[in-house]
MIRO-498598 format. One record per residue (C-alpha): x, y, z; chain. Coordinates in pm, 1 decimal. Layout:
MIRO-498598
NODE         x         y         z  fivex
NODE         X         Y         Z      A
...
***
This chain:
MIRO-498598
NODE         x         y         z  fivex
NODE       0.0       0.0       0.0      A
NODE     277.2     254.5     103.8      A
NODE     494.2     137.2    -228.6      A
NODE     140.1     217.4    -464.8      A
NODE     129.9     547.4    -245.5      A
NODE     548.5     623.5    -270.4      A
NODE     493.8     532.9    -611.6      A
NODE     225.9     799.3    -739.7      A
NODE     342.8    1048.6    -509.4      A
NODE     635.6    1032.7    -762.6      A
NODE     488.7    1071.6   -1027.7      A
NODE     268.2    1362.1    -925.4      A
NODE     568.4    1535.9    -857.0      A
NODE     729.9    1489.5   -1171.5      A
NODE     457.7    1563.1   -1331.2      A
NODE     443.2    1898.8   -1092.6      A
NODE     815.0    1970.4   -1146.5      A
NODE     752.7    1929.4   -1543.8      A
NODE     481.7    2152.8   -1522.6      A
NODE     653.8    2410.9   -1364.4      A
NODE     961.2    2335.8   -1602.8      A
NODE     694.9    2462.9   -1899.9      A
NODE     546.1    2738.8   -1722.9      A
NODE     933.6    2881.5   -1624.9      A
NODE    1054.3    2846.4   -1977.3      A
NODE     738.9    2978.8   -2149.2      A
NODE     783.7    3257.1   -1896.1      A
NODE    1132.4    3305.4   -1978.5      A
NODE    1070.4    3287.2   -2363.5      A
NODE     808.5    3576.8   -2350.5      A
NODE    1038.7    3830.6   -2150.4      A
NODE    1295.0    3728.5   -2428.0      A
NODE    1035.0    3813.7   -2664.3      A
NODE     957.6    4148.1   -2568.8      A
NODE    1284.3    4251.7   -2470.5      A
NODE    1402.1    4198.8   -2799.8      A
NODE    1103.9    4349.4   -2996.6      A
NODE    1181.8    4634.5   -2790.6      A
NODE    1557.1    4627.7   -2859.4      A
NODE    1483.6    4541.9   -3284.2      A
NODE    1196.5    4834.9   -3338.2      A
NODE    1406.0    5086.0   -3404.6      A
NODE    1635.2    4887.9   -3650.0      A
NODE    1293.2    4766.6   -3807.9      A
NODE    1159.1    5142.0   -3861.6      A
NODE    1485.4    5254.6   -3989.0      A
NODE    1536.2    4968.9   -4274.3      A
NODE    1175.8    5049.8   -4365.4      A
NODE    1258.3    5384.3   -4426.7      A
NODE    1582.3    5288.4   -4644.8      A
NODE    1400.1    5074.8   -4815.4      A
NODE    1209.3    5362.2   -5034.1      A
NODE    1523.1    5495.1   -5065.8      A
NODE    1638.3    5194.3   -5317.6      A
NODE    1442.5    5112.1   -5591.8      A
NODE    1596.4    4786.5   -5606.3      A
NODE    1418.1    4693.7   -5315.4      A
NODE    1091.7    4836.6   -5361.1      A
NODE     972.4    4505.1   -5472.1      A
NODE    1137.8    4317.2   -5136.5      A
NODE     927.5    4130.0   -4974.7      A
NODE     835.7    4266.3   -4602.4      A
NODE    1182.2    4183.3   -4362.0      A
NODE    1050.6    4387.8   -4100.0      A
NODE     886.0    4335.4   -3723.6      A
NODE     574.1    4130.0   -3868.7      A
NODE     807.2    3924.9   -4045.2      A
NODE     999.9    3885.3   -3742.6      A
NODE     708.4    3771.5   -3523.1      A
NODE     623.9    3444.5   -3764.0      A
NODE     980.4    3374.2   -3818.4      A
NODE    1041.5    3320.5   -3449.3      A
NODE     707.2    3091.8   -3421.6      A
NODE     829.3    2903.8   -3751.4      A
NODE    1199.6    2864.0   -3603.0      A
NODE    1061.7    2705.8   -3291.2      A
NODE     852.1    2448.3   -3483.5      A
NODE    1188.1    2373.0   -3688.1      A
NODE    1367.4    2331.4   -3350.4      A
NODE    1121.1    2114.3   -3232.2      A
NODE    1201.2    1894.6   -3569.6      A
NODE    1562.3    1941.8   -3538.4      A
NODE    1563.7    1826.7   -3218.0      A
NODE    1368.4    1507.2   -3310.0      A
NODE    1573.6    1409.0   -3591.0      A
NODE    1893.0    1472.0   -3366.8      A
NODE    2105.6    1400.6   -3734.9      A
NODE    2253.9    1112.8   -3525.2      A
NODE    2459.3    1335.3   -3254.8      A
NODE    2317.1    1477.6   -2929.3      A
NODE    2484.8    1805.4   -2995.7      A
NODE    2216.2    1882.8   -3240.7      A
NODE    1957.2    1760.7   -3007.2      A
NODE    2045.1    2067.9   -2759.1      A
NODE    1847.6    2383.5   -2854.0      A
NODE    1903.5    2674.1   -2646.4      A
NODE    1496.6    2795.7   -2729.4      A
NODE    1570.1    3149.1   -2530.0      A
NODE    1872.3    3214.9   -2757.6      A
NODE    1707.8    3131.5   -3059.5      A
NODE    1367.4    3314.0   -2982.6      A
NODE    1596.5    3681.2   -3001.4      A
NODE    1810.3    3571.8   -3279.4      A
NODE    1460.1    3502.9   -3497.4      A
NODE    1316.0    3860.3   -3374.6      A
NODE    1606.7    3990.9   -3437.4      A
NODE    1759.7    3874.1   -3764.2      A
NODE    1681.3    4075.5   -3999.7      A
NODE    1743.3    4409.2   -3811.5      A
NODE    2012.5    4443.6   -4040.3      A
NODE    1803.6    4544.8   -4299.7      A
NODE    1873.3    4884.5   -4177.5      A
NODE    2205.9    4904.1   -4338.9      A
NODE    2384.6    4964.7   -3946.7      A
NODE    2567.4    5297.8   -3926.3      A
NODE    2934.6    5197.5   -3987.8      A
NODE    2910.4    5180.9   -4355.8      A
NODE    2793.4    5340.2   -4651.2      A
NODE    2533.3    5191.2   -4912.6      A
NODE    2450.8    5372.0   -5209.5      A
NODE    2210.8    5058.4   -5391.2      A
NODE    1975.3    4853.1   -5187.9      A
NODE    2131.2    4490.7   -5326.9      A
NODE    2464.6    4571.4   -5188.0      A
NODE    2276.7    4672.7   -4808.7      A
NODE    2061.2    4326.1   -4849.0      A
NODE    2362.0    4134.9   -4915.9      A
NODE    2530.2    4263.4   -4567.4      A
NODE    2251.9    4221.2   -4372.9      A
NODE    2271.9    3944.1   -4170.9      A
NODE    2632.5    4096.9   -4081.6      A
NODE    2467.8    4390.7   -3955.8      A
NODE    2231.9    4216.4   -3784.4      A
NODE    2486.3    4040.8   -3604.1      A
NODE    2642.4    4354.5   -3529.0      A
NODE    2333.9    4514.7   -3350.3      A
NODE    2323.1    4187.8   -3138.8      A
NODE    2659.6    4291.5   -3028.0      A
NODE    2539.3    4658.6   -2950.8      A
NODE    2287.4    4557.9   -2737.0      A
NODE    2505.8    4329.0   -2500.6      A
NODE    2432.8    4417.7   -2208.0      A
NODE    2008.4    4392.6   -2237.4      A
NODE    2032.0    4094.4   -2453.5      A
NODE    2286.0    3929.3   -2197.1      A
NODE    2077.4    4000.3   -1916.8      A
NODE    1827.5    3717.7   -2077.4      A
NODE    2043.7    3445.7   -1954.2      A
NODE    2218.2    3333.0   -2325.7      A
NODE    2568.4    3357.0   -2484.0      A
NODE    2564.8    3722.7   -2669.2      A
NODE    2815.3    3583.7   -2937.5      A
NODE    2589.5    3263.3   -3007.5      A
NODE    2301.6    3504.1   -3090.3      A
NODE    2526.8    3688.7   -3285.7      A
NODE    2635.9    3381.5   -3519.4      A
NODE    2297.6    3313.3   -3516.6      A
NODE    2202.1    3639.7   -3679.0      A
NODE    2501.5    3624.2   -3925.3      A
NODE    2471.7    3241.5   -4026.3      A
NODE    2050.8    3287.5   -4102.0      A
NODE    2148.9    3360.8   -4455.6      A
NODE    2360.2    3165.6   -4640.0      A
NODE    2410.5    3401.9   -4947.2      A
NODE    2506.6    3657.2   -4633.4      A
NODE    2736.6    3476.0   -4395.7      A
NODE    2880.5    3241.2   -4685.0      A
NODE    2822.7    2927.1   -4521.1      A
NODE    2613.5    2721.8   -4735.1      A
NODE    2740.1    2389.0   -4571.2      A
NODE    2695.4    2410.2   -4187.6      A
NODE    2918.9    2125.4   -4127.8      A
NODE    3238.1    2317.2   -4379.9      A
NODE    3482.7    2420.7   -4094.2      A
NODE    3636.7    2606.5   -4409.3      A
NODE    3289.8    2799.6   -4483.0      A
NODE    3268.0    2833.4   -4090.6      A
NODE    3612.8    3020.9   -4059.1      A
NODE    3538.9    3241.8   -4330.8      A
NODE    3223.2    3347.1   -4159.6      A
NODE    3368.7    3404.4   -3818.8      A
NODE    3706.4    3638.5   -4034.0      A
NODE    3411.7    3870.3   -4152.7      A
NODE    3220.1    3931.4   -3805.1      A
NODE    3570.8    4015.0   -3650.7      A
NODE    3644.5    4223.7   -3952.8      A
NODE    3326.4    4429.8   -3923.4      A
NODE    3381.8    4481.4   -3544.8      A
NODE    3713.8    4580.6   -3618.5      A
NODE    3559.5    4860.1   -3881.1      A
NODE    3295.9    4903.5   -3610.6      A
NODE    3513.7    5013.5   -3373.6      A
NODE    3740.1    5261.6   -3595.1      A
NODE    3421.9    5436.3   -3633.4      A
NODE    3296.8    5447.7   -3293.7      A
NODE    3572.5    5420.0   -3052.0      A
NODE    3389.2    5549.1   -2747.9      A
NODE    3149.9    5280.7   -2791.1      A
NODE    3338.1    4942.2   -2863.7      A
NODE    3176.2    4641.0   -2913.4      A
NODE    3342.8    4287.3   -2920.9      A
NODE    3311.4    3910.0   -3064.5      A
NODE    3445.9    3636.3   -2876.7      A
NODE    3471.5    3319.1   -3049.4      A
NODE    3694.0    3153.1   -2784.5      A
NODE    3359.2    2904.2   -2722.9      A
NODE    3417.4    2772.3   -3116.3      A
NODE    3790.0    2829.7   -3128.9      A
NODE    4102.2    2962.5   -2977.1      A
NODE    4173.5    3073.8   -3340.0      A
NODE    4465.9    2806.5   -3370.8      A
NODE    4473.4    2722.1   -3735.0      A
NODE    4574.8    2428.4   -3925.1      A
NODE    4653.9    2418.6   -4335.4      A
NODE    4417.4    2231.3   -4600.6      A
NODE    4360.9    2260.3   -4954.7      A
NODE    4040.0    2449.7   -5008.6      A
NODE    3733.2    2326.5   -5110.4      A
NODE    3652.2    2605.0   -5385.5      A
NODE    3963.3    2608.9   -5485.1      A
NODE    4180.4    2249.6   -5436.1      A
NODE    4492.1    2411.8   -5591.1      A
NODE    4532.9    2677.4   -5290.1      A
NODE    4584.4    2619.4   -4941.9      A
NODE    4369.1    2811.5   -4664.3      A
NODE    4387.4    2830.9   -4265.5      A
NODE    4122.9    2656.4   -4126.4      A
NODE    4020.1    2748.1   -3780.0      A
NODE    4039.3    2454.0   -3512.5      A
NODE    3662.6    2443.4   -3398.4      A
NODE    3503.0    2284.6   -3066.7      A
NODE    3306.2    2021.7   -3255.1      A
NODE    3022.2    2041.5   -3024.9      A
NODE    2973.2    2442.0   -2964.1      A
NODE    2977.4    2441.2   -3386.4      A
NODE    2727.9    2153.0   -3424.1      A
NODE    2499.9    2311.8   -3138.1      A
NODE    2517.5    2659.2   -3346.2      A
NODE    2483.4    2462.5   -3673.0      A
NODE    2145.7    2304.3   -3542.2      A
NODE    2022.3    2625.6   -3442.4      A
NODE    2106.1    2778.5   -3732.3      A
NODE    1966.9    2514.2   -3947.0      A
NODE    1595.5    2585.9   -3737.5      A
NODE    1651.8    2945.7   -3768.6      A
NODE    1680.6    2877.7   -4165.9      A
NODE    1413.9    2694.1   -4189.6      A
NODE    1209.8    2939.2   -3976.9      A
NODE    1327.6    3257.8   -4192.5      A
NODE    1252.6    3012.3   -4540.6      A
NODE     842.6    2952.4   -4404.9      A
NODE     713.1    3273.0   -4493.8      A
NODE     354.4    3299.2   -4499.0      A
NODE     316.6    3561.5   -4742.8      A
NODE     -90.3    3519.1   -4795.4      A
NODE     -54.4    3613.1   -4381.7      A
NODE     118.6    3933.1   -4410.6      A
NODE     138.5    4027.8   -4825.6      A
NODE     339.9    4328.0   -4758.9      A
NODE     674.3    4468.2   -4943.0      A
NODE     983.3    4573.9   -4711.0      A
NODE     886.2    4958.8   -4765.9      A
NODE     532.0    4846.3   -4609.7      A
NODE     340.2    4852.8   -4926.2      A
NODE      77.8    4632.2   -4943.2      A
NODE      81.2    4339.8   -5256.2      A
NODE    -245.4    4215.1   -5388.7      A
NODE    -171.9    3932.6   -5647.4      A
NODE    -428.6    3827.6   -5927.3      A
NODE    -377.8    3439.6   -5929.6      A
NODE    -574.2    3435.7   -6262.3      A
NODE    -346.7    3641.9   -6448.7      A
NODE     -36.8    3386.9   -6550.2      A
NODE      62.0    3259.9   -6918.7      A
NODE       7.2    2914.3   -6968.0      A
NODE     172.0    2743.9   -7107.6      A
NODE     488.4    2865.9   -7043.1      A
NODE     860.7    2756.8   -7108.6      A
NODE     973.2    2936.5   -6754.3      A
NODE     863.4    3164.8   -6509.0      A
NODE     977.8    3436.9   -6682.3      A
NODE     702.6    3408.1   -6982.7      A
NODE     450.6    3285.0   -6711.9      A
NODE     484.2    3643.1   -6567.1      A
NODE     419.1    3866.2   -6850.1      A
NODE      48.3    3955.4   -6837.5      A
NODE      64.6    3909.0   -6413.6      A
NODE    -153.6    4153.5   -6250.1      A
NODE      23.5    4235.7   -5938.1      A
NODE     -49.0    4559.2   -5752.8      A
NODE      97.8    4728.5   -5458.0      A
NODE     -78.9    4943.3   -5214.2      A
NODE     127.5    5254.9   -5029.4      A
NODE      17.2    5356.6   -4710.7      A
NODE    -155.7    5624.2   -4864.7      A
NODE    -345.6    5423.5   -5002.8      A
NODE    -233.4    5509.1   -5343.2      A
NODE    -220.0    5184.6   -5555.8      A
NODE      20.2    5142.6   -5872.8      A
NODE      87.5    4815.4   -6100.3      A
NODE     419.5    4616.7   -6093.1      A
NODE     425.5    4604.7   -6470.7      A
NODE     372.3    4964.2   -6512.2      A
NODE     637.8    5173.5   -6240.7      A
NODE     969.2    4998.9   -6417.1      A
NODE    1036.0    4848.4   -6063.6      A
NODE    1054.7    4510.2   -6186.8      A
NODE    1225.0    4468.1   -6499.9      A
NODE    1402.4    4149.1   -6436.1      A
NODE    1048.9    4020.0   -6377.8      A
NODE    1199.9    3878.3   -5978.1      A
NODE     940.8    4116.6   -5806.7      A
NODE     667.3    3967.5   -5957.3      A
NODE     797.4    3576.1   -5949.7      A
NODE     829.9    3607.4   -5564.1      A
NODE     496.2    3764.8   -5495.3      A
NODE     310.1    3558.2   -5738.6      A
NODE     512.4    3254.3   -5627.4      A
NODE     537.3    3339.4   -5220.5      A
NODE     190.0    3446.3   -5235.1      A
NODE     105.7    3083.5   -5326.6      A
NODE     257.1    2908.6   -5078.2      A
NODE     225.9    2806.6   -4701.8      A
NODE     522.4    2642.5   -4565.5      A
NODE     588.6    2449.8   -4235.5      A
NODE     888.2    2224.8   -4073.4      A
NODE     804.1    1901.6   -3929.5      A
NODE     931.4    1534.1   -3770.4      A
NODE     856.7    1247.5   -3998.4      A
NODE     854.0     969.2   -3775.1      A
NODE     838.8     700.8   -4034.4      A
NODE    1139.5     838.8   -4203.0      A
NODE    1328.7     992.1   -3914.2      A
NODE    1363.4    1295.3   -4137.3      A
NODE    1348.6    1678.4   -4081.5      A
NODE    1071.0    1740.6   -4343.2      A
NODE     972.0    2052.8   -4539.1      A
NODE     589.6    2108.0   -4613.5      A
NODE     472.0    2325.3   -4938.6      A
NODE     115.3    2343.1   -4940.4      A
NODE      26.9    2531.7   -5279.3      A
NODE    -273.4    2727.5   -5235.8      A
NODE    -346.0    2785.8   -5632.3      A
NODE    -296.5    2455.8   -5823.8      A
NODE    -323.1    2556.1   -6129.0      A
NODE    -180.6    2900.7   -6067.4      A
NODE     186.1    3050.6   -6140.8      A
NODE     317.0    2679.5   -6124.4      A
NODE     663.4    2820.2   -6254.7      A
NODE     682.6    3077.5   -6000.8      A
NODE     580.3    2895.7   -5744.8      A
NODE     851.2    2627.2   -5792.5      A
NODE    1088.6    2866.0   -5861.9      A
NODE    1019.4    3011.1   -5482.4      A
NODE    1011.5    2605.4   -5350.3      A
NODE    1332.6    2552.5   -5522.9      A
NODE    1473.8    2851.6   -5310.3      A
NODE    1356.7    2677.0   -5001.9      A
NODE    1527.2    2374.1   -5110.3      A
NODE    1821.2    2585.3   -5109.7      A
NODE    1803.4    2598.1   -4767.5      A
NODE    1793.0    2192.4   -4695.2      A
NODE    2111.9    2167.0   -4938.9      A
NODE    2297.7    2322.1   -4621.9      A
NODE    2172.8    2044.2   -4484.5      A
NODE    2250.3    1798.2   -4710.2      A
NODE    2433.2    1585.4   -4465.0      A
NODE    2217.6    1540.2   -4241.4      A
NODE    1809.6    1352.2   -4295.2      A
NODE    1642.0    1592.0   -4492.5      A
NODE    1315.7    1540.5   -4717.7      A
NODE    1062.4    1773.5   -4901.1      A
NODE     691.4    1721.6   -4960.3      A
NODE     442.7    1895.9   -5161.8      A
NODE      81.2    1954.6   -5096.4      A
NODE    -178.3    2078.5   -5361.5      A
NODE    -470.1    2210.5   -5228.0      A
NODE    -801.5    2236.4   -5384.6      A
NODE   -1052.8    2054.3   -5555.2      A
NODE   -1006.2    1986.6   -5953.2      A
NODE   -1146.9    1829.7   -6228.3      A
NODE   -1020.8    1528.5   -6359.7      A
NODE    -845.1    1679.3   -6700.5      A
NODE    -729.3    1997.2   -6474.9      A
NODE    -599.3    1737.0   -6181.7      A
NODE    -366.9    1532.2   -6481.2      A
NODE    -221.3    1884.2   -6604.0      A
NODE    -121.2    1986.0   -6252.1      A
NODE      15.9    1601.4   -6184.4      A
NODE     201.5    1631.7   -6489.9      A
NODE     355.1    1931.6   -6370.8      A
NODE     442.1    1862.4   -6041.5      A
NODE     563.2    1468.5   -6105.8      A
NODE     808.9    1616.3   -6369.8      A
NODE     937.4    1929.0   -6114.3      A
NODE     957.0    1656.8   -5813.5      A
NODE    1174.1    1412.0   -5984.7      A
NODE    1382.1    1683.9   -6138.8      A
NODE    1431.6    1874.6   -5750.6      A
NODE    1519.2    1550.4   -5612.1      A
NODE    1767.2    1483.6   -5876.8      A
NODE    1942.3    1758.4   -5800.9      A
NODE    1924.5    1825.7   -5449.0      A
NODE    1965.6    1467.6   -5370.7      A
NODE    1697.0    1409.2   -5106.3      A
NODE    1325.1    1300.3   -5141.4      A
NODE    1080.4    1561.4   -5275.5      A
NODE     748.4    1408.0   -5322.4      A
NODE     381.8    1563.2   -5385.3      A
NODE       5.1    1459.6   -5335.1      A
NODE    -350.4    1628.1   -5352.0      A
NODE    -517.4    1731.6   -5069.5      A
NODE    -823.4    1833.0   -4971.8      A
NODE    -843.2    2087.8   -4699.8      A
***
């Protein structure tokens, strides 16, 4: 009788302490949350202001606060998947959920174009702005430090959420790695020239002590490069948040929040494509795709000569199609990606094009379990259901051809 008593007297309070486990790190999570909306609304204001300034970005998809908010919901449901998969090591099993809560709200702050260097075109600020954004991590230290996490992790976090930006488009290349940690030092170095009464720092001594060995590189085999010696566990833990943070920043919901980074609003006609079409480029050419101001002054994409490599209107048309979501399969063991197309028949070119540029972001994965799978919503007739198939079988065999994991599709009804 005592030993049944013992017994679930036990288990109530493990089930107690595991409640109040939750409630602490929900708790936690939220005063991360708001301290670092706090700490990222200026940033956010500012790079929506320099976005009118470029005309090359007019067309940007929304990278602001809003954005923000879903990527750090999507990120944790990528963690969660991360986690489950584990990619056959415990260190990537090990999700600090704090640290990667700010690094999601705060990613894209670099948008803004930070103050310790000069942009004169929008493309040149884009393609620095996970850098910044790693850079205003460091500015705000102290606040950010006060949360409980490593500064510097949230930092690489920041820097490594784009892998155009940071370079490191394997996160298991110790040579991409290196490269990547030269150019945050470098920056804080330039940083610091310009503001020597406020100094910020970067300390990598948790991934390296910065000893260096010799290797032939991987772009190039003829040249040697210094490779930094890295703690393999610190890297893989950053390398599986990064990976969740990737995923998170990829699942953009852009029927949720259809707006353009200078806050204009994008209404898509999904009617309006070319088909057939030989590529997305010809699928685009009668689009109707407007934008909205906040003065509520609307103008055509085809019209204001914002768009004349035709990308503006691919990404909306193609974006706007989409919703995306990271989950476990248990049956494969694999991190899987989820496209559900809203618009069967709609923009199919476009709408790969953007899926193909998600599967961009599982090639940095490529070592590790990965797998896509593809949706299509809607109810069709039977001749309009064997067009779609036929597109879709043909795209699906192609993508997993090239990106060397499973990408597979089906019809649903929802």
């Amino acid at each position: 009788m005592f030993r049944k008593f013992f017994g679930a007297s036990l288990l109530f309070l493990f089930a107690f302490l595991f409640l109040f486990v939750q409630t602490v790190l929900a708790a936690d999570i939220s005063t991360a949350t708001e301290v670092a909306k706090n700490l990222s609304a200026k940033y956010y204001a500012n790079a929506k202001i320099r976005a009118r300034q470029f005309v090359d970005l007019r067309t940007y998809s929304d990278h602001g606060e809003n954005h923000a908010a879903l990527v750090a919901i999507k990120s944790q449901e990528a963690a969660d998947a991360v986690e489950q998969a584990g990619f056959g090591n415990p260190w990537y099993s090990s999700i600090d959920r704090i640290e990667l809560q700010i690094a999601a709200i705060m990613h894209d702050t670099g948008m803004d174009g930070g103050t310790f260097k000069t942009y004169t075109d929008g493309n040149a600020l884009r393609k620095d702005h996970s850098l910044n954004s790693a850079i205003h991590v460091l500015e705000n230290r102290k606040a950010i430090a006060a949360l409980g996490v490593n500064v510097d992790m949230v930092a690489l976090d920041c820097m490594g959420h784009s892998k155009s930006c940071s370079g490191v488009r394997d996160l298991t290349s110790h040579e991409q790695w290196t490269d990547c940690f030269n150019r945050i030092d470098a920056a804080v170095e330039l940083y610091n020239k310009k503001y020597p009464a406020a100094q910020i720092y970067f300390d990598k001594s948790i991934w390296t002590t910065g000893e260096t060995y010799k290797k032939f590189s991987e772009k190039n085999p003829k040249q040697i490069v210094e490779i930094y010696n890295f703690n393999r566990e610190t890297l893989a833990r950053s390398a599986a948040t990064i990976a969740a943070l990737r995923l998170g920043d990829a699942n953009r919901e852009a029927a949720q929040f259809p707006y353009t980074q200078g806050g204009e609003l994008i209404e898509v006609d999904f009617d309006s494509y070319v088909s057939p079409a030989k590529n997305w480029q010809a699928e685009i050419q009668r689009a109707k795709i407007f934008m909205t101001n906040e003065d509520g002054i609307r103008t055509s994409l085809l019209t204001q000569g914002v768009d004349t490599n035709g990308y503006g209107r691919m990404y909306m048309s193609g974006e706007g199609n989409l919703s995306m979501s990271c989950v476990y399969n248990s049956e494969t063991q694999n991190v899987r990606e989820v496209f559900k197309i809203l618009h069967g028949k709609s923009f199919p070119l476009s709408t790969q094009e953007c899926i193909e540029e998600r599967l961009g972001e599982l090639d940095t994965m490529k070592k590790f379990p990965v797998e896509a799978h593809v949706k299509i919503l809607g109810d069709y007739s039977k001749n309009d259901k064997k067009k779609i198939s036929r597109i879709y079988s043909r795209y699906c065999k192609d993508a997993q051809r090239k990106h060397q994991f499973p990408v597979t599709f089906e019809f649903v009804k929802e």
